[in-house]
C-alpha positions in Angstrom: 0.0 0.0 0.0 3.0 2.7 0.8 4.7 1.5 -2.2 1.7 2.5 -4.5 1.1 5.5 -2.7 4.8 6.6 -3.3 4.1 5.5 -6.8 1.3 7.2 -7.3 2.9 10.7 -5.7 6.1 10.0 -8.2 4.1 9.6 -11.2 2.0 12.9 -10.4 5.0 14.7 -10.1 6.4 13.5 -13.3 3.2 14.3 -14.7 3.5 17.7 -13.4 6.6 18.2 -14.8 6.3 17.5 -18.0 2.9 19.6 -18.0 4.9 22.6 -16.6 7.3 21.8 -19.6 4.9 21.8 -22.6 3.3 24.9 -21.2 6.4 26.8 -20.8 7.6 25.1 -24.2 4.0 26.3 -25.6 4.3 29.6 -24.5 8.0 30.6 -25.5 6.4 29.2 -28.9 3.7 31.7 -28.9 6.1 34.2 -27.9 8.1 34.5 -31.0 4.6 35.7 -32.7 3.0 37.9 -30.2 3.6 39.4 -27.0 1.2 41.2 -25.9 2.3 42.9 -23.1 -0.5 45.3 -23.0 -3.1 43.2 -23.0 -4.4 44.6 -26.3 -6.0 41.1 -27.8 -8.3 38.4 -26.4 -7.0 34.6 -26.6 -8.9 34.8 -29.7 -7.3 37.3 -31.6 -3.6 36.1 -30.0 -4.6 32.5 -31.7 -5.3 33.7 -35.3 -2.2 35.8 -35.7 -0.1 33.5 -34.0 -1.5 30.8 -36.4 -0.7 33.3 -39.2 2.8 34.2 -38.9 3.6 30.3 -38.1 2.3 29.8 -41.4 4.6 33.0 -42.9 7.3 31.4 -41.4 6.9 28.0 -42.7 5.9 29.1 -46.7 7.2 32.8 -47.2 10.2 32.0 -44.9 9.6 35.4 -43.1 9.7 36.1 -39.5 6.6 38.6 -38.4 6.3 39.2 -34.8 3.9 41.4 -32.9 4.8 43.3 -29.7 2.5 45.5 -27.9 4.1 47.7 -24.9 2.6 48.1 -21.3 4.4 51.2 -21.2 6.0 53.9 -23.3 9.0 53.9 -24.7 11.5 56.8 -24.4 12.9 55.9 -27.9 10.6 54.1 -29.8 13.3 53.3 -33.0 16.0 52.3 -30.5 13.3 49.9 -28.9 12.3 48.6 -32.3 15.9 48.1 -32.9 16.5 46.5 -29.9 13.7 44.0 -29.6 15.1 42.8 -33.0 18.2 41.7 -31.3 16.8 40.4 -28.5 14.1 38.3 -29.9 16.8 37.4 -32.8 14.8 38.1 -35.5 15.6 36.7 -39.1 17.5 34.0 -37.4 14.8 31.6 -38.3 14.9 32.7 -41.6 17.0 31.4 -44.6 18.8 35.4 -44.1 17.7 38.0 -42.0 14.0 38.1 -42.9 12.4 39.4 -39.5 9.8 41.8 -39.3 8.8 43.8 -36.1 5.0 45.2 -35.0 5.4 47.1 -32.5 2.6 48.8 -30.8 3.1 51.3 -28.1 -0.1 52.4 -27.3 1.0 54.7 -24.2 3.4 56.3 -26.2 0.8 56.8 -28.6 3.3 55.1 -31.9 3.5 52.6 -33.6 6.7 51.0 -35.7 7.2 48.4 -37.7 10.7 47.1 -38.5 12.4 45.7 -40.8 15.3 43.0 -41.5 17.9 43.9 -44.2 16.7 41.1 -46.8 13.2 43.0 -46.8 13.7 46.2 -47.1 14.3 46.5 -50.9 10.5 44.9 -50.3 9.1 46.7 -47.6 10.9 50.3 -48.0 10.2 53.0 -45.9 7.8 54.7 -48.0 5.7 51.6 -48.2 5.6 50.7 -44.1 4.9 54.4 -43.8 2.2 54.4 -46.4 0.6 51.3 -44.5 0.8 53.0 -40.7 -1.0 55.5 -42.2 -3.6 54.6 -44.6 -4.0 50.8 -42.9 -3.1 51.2 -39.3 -4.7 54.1 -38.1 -7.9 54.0 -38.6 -8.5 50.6 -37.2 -6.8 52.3 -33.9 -8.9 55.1 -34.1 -12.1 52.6 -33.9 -10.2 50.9 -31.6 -10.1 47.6 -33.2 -6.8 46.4 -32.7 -6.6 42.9 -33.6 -8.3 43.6 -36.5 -5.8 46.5 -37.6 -3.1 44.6 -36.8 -4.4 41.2 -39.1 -5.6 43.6 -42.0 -1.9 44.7 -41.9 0.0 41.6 -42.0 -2.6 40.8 -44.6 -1.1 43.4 -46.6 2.1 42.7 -45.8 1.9 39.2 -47.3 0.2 40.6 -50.3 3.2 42.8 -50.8 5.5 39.7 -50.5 3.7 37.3 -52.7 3.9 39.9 -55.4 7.9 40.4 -55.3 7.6 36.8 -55.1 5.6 36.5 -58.8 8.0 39.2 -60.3 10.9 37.1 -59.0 12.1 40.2 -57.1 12.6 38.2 -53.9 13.7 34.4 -52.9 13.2 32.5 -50.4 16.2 30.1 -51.2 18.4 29.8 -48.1 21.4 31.7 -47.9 24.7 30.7 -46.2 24.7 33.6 -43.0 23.0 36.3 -42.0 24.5 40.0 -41.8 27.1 41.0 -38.9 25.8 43.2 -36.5 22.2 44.5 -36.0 19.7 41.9 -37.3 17.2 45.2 -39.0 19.3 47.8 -40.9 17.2 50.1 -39.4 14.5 50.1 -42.4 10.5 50.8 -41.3 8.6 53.8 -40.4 7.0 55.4 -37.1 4.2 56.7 -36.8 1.8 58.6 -34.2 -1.5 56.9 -33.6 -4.6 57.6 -31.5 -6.2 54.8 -29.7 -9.8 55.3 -29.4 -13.2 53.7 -29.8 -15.2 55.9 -32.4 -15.3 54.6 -36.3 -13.6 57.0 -38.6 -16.2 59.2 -40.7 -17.5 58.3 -43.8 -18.8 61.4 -45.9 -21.5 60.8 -47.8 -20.6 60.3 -51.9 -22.1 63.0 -54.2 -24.9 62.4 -55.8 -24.0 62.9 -59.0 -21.5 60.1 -59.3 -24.8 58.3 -59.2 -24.0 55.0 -57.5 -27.1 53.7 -57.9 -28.4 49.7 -58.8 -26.6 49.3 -62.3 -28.5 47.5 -65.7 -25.9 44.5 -65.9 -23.9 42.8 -62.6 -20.2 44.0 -65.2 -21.4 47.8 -64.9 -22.1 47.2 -60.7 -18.5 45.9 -60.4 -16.9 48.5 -62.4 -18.8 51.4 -60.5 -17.4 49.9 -57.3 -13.9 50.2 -59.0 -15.0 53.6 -59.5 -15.4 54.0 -55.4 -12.2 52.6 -54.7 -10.6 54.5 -56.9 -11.8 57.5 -55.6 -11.3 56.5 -52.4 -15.2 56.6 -51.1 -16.5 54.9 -48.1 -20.2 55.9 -47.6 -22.2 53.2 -46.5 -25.2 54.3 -47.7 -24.8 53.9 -51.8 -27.8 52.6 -53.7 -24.8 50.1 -55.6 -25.3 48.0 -52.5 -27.6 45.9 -51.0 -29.5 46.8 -48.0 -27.7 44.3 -45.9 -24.3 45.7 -47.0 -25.2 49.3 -45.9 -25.6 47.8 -42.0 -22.4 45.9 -42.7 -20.2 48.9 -44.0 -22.2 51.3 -41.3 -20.1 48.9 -38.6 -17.0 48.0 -40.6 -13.4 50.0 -40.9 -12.4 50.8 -44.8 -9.0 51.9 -45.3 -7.7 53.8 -48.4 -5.0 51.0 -47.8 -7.6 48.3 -48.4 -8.9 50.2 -51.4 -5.9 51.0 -53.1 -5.5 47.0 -52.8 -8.5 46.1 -53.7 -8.4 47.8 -56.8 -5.1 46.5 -58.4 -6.4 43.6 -58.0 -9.7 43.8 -59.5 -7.6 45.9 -62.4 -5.3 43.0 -63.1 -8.2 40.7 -63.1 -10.9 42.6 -64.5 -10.5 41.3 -67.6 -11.0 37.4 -67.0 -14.3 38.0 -65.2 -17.2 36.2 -66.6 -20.5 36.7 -65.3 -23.2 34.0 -64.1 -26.9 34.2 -63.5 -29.9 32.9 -61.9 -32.8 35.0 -61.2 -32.5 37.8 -58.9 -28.2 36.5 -58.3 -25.9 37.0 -59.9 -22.0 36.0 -59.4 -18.5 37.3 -61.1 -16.3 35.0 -61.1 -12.8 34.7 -62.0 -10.6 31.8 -63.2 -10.4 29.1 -61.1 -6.2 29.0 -61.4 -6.6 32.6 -59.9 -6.5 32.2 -56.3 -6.0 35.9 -55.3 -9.6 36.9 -56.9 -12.5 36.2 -55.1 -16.4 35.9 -56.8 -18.3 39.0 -56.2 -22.3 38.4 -55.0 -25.0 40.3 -56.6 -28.7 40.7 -56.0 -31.1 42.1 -58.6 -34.4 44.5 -57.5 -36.5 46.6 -59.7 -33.7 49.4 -60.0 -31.2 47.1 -60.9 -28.1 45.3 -59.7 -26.4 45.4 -55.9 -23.3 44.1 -54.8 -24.3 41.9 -51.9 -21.3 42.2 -49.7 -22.6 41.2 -46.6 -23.1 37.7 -48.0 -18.8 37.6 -49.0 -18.0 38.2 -45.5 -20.0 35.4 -44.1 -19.2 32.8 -46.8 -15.5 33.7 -47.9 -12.3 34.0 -45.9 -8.7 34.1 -47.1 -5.7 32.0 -46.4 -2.5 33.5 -45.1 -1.3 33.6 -49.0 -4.8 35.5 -49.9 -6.0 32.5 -51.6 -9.5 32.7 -50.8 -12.4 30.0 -50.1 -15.6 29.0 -48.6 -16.2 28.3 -45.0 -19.5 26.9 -46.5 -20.4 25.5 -50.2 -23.8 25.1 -49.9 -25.5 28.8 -50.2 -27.8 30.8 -52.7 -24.9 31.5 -54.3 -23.4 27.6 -55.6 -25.3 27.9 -59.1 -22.5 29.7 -60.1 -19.5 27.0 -59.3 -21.4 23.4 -60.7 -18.0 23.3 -62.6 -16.4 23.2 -60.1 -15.4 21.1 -56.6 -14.4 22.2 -53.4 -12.3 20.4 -50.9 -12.3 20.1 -47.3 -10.9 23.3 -46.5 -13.5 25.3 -49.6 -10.2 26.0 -52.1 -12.4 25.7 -55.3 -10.8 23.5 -58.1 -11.6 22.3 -61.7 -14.0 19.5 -61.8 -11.9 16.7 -64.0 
């Protein structure tokens, strides 16, 4: 009896132990994608970036992390430059291809940082361009987490371009530069944490976004908005469930601006499917980075039903995008296609 209760104490301690160990070794994990030492994001949010910049890691071979500061920094580029070091940054990399997030929401700044084999990629003028036109207004509604995953999101988009244009490789190289691990490349800039949505002017109505005859002339007057760089909520060119949805959502200029060179690099391999009231552009299957626009028809004409792509499409940490479901009022529109278990639409054999 003694000699199974010592047993039974030994083999709760080991259990302990090796507990203690996968948390710790769990944490530190976590901890070379986030620290959130300001207590900024839920479990939640903490969970989908860190699951994001694994996946970075593992295909683009770059090393994002995300810091957030409990309290201010006197120097918020030496910090930024330091926290590189510290955290080795670009070490995991095939060359030094770290990048910082750094969030100091006391000090009212934000930074991000750059390792020297990404900043012919993400130069100054670009990381400044996204704190501004990305960043801030998400920090202004005080959506953090969302700000900071709608930047990384361009981030990668940036990436997989100099990628295609064979600007940038990911092939391994034999040691990393002496010194600092960031040549000092990145941007700060001020930001205001606060809790209201960023105004949204409403569009002249001469630019008459109204329901358009044909689902082709609907998408090409939204080109028109981002173009131009308008965010009311309240266009006719949308359905009524989009106006709520935009009436609650952040839109960037940053987001625009992407959205449109996109759509004008792709514009021209839309095809356009029917039934009824719906309607659905499309693009070719092999093009991963454009996703199908939803339309709905009433008696003034065609609306782009936007509230319907947030709840059925999500993209992957390469923008490829796919379903969460496949079966909606929308699936007329992919019969020739298949989806797999994940909802990456393919070519039906």
């Amino acid at each position: 009896m003694r000699y199974q209760r010592v047993t039974f104490l030994l083999f709760s301690l080991l259990s302990f132990l090796l507990l203690s160990i996968t948390g710790c070794s769990e944490k530190n994990d976590a901890r070379l994608f986030v620290d959130d030492q300001a207590n900024l994001l839920s479990s939640g949010q903490q969970k989908r970036i860190i699951a994001l910049n694994q996946q970075l890691l593992k295909d683009l071979d770059i090393h994002f992390l995300v810091v957030t500061l409990d309290s201010p920094a006197v120097d918020l580029d030496a910090k930024a430059i330091e926290l590189f070091d510290t955290r080795a940054l670009g070490t995991k990399t095939g060359g030094a291809r770290g990048m910082l997030f750094l969030v100091d929401p006391k000090g009212k700044a934000v930074r991000l940082e750059t390792g020297f084999d990404l900043e012919g990629i993400f130069t100054d003028a670009f990381t400044g361009y996204v704190e501004r036109e990305q960043m801030l207004p998400f920090f202004a509604a005080g959506r953090i987490a969302s700000g900071i995953e709608a930047t990384v999101e361009l981030l990668v988009g940036r990436a997989l371009k100099a990628i295609e244009e064979g600007n940038y490789t990911i092939d391994p190289i034999a040691e990393t530069p002496e010194g600092h691990l960031s040549g000092g490349g990145g941007a700060k800039t001020d930001i205001r944490v606060g809790d209201q949505l960023p105004e949204k002017p409403a569009a002249s109505p001469a630019l008459n976004f109204s329901p358009q005859p044909t689902p082709m002339q609907a998408l090409e007057k939204y080109m028109q908005i981002l173009r131009q760089h308008i965010k009311d909520p309240d266009l006719g060119l949308y359905t009524p469930r989009t106006r709520d949805f935009f009436r609650q959502w952040v839109v960037t200029n940053a987001q625009q601006d992407n959205s449109l060179r996109g759509l004008e690099k792709a514009i021209q391999t839309a095809e356009t499917r029917v039934d009824g009231n719906l309607g659905v552009i499309r693009f070719p299957v092999e093009d991963r980075h454009s996703n199908p626009f939803f339309l709905e028809k009433d008696d003034q004409g065609w609306m782009l039903d936007f509230h319907s792509m947030h709840q059925l499409i999500r993209f992957n940490h390469k923008n490829q995008w796919h379903f969460i479901k496949t079966e909606h009022k929308f699936s007329f529109a992919f019969t020739d296609l298949y989806f797999d278990q994940h909802g990456f639409p393919h070519q039906k054999p």
